[in-house]
N, C-alpha and C positions, 0 to 999 in steps of 0.2 A: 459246294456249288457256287461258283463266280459268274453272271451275267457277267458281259463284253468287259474287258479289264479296261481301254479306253475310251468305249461307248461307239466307235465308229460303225459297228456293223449294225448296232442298234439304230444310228440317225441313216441307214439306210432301207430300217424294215426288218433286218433278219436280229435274231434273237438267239445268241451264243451260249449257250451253259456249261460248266465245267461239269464233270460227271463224278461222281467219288469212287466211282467203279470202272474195274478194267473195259475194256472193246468189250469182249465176248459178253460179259455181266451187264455191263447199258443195255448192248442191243437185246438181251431175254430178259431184264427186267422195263423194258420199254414194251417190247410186243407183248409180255404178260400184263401189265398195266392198262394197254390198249383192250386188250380183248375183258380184262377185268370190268372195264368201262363202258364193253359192248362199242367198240370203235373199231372197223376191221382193217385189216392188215392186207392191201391191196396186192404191193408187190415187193421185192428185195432187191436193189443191183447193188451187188457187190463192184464197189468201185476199182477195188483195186487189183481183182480178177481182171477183170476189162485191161486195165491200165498192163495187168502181166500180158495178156493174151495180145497187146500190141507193140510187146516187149520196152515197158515203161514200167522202171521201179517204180511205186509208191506205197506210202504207209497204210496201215490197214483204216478202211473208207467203208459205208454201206448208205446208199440211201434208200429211208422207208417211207413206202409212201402209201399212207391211210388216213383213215376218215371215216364218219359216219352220214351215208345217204339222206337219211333224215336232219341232217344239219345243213349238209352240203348242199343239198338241192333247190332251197327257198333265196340260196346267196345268185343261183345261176338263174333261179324266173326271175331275180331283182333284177339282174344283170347278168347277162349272159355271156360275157368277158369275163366274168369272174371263174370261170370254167379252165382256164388257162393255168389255176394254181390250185386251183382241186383235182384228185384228192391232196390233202394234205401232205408234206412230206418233213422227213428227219433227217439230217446228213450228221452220222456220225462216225467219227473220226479221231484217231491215235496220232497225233501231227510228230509226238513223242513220246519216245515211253515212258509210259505209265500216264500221261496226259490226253484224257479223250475230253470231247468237249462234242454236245449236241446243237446243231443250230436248225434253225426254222423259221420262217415269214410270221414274225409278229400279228397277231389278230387284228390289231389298230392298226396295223399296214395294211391290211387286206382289205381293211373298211375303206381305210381311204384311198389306196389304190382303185378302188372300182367302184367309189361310189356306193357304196352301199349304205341303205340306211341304220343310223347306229342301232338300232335295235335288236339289227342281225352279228354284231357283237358276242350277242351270248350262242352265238351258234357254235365260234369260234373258240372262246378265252376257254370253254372247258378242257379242250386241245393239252391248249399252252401250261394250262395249268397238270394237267396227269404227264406230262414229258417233263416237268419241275418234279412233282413229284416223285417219278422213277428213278432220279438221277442224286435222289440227298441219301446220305449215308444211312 
């Protein structure tokens, strides 16, 4: 697992992971991880269904997008803009083969994007850290 190999996606907020595992293997040991965590698993868009169904190749894509209510709920009374990027979401992605990589909106992005108080941090990093986790060999 490689964080952002140049750092740019990082000085933008999103938070890039290399996966040690194929597409189909991230995405079931992510949603297994999730649900291990008691974090639920809202929805799946297969991106690259989409992208066929408008007759656009592209490589295999999925974004998941989940979270835990009781996390996520005390960031939107803080701030109610902060609702715009919950639930949480995963975009993951085979850009090539054999090369999947997970990315996500940084928790310290989140904080400071909306103003939240750092306290509600730990609402967040637990997130970031079980999608690190699912993704080391």
């Amino acid at each position: 697992m490689k964080p952002d190999a140049d750092g740019s996606d990082a000085a933008r907020g999103v938070l890039t992971l290399e996966s040690a595992h194929s597409f189909a293997s991230t995405l079931e040991r992510l949603v297994a991880a999730f649900h291990a965590h008691g974090i639920k698993v809202f929805a799946f868009i297969d991106q690259q269904a989409e992208a066929a169904a408008s007759g656009v190749d592209m490589w295999p894509a999925t974004l998941i997008l989940f979270g835990n209510p009781r996390a996520g709920t005390p960031l939107m009374l803080a701030q109610p803009a902060s609702g715009i990027d919950l639930p949480l979401k995963a975009f993951v992605a085979e850009v090539a083969p054999g090369k999947v990589s997970v990315s996500l909106n940084a928790a310290a992005y989140l904080i400071e994007r909306h103003s939240l108080p750092p306290g509600l941090s730990g609402n967040l990093a637990p997130a970031e850290r079980v999608v690190m986790d699912a993704l080391r060999p």
